[in-house]
C-alpha angles and dihedrals in degrees: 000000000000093000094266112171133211101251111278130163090215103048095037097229126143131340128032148173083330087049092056093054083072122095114255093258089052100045082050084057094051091061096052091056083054091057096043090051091053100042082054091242080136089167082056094052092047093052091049099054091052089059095061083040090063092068101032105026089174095054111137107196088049097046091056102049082046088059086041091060102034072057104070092054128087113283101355096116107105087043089057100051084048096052094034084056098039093056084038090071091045082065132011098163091067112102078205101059091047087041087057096052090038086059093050095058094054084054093067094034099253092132091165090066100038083057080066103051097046089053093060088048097055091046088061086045118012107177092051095138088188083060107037079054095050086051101044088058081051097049095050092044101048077040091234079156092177084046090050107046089047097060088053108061091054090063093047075053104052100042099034091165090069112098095201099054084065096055098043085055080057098056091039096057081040089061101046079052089248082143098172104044081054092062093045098060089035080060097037092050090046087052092051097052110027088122087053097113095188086076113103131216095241088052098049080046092060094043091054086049089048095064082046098069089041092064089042098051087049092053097243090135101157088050090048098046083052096055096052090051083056097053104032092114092054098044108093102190095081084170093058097037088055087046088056099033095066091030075072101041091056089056089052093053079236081150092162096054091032095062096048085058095048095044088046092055102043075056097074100026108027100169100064106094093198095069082039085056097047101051081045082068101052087065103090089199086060100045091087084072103028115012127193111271121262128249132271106284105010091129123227111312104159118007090232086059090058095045091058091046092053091046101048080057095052100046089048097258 
């Protein structure tokens, strides 16, 4: 399944303006290629295509979903490039012709050029959320971040009531290190939908860890530290909140608090070193020999310093 939709005007799938040249019994029959694509009955697809075929031989829309699902058999590649980009120049205004090159290129991993192909396709329809979708999977695996986060938010944009695309803007500024911007729509989108009562407790407490690390990775510690003082009754995972609070702690050289939180810790969980190695470096007279990890973006001033701080990461610290 390559996230092909029945045509809709509303949730920008399949057929379009081309679509609508057909007669009513043959746009009926569209759809059902679309069906039969998608309920992987790829020969059905293929008959019913031919019979639209029959009447417009040069229809575009209808020559490519034929090629989509020829496809999807043994040995009917090179037949579907050729028919994909034989309905393609029938008509190269139609988002469904370049969505469906753009899909068989994905097919065989050549995600560049199925970018490309995506992004014709949105010029002809910009506000397809099937294929901003199917280009923002592309983006963040071929890791184009700016792209990504670009696509996005045009999704965040274009279906403002869902929850999730807003969250998903957020990541995606996250991941291009626009920290802030990141919070802000983590916080706008809290604000938007705090009568939403769908939303559970432990949701509303990961996103409140989640502009915590924010804060953290962009090396506003004291800020961080007192969020998380802020939001420590509503977040629900105590085990994690002590982890990052003295996580924090242990940035700021707050060696006093920071030790009450790893003890406390090793406490509860004494055979995981990395907790027993954390609450080694709030001891100063230790710190010739371990010392606390440095912050977020120090830099690498002694190699040992790095290798804890690598440590204390991969063993969830």
């Amino acid at each position: 399944r390559f996230g092909l939709l029945p045509p809709s005007s509303s949730q920008g799938g399949v057929g379009g303006t081309a679509m609508q040249n057909l007669g009513t019994k043959d746009q009926a029959t569209f759809r059902s290629i679309v069906r039969f694509y998608e309920t992987k009955q790829y020969k059905k697809g293929i008959k019913a295509a031919d019979t639209i075929l029959k009447k417009n031989p040069d229809h575009g829309e209808t020559l490519c979903m034929k090629g989509l699902a020829l496809s999807c058999l043994p040995d009917k590649k090179e037949e579907a490039y050729e028919l994909v980009k034989k309905g393609l120049t029938k008509d190269l205004k139609s988002h469904v012709c370049w969505h469906v090159l753009g899909l068989l290129h994905r097919q065989d991993r050549n995600y560049t050029d199925s970018m490309k192909c995506y992004t014709r396709a949105l010029a002809n329809d910009p506000t397809n959320l099937q294929i901003l979708r199917d280009l923002a999977v592309l983006q963040i695996h071929s890791r184009d971040l700016p792209g990504f986060a670009e696509t996005r938010r045009k999704l965040a944009v274009q279906k403002s009531n869902n929850r999730q695309n807003w969250m998903g803007y957020a990541i995606a500024e996250h991941m291009n290190k626009n920290y802030e911007m990141a919070k802000a729509i983590l916080e706008s989108a809290e604000q938007t939908f705090k009568d939403d009562t769908t939303i559970t407790a432990y949701e509303a407490s990961e996103v409140a860890m989640y502009k915590i690390m924010l804060l953290e990775e962009s090396g506003q510690l004291s800020q961080a530290l007192a969020l998380m003082n802020l939001e420590e009754k509503r977040i629900t995972d105590k085990f994690g909140l002590l982890e990052v609070k003295g996580r924090l702690l242990l940035y700021l050289r707050r060696f006093e608090e920071a030790r009450a939180v790893w003890k406390k810790l090793v406490g509860i969980n004494p055979e995981q070193h990395a907790h027993v190695l954390c609450l080694l470096a709030c001891e100063e007279r230790f710190h010739g020999f371990w010392p606390p990890p440095p912050p977020p973006g120090f830099g690498d001033r002694q190699a040992n310093e790095v290798s804890f701080h690598r440590s204390l990461h991969e063993n969830g610290c």
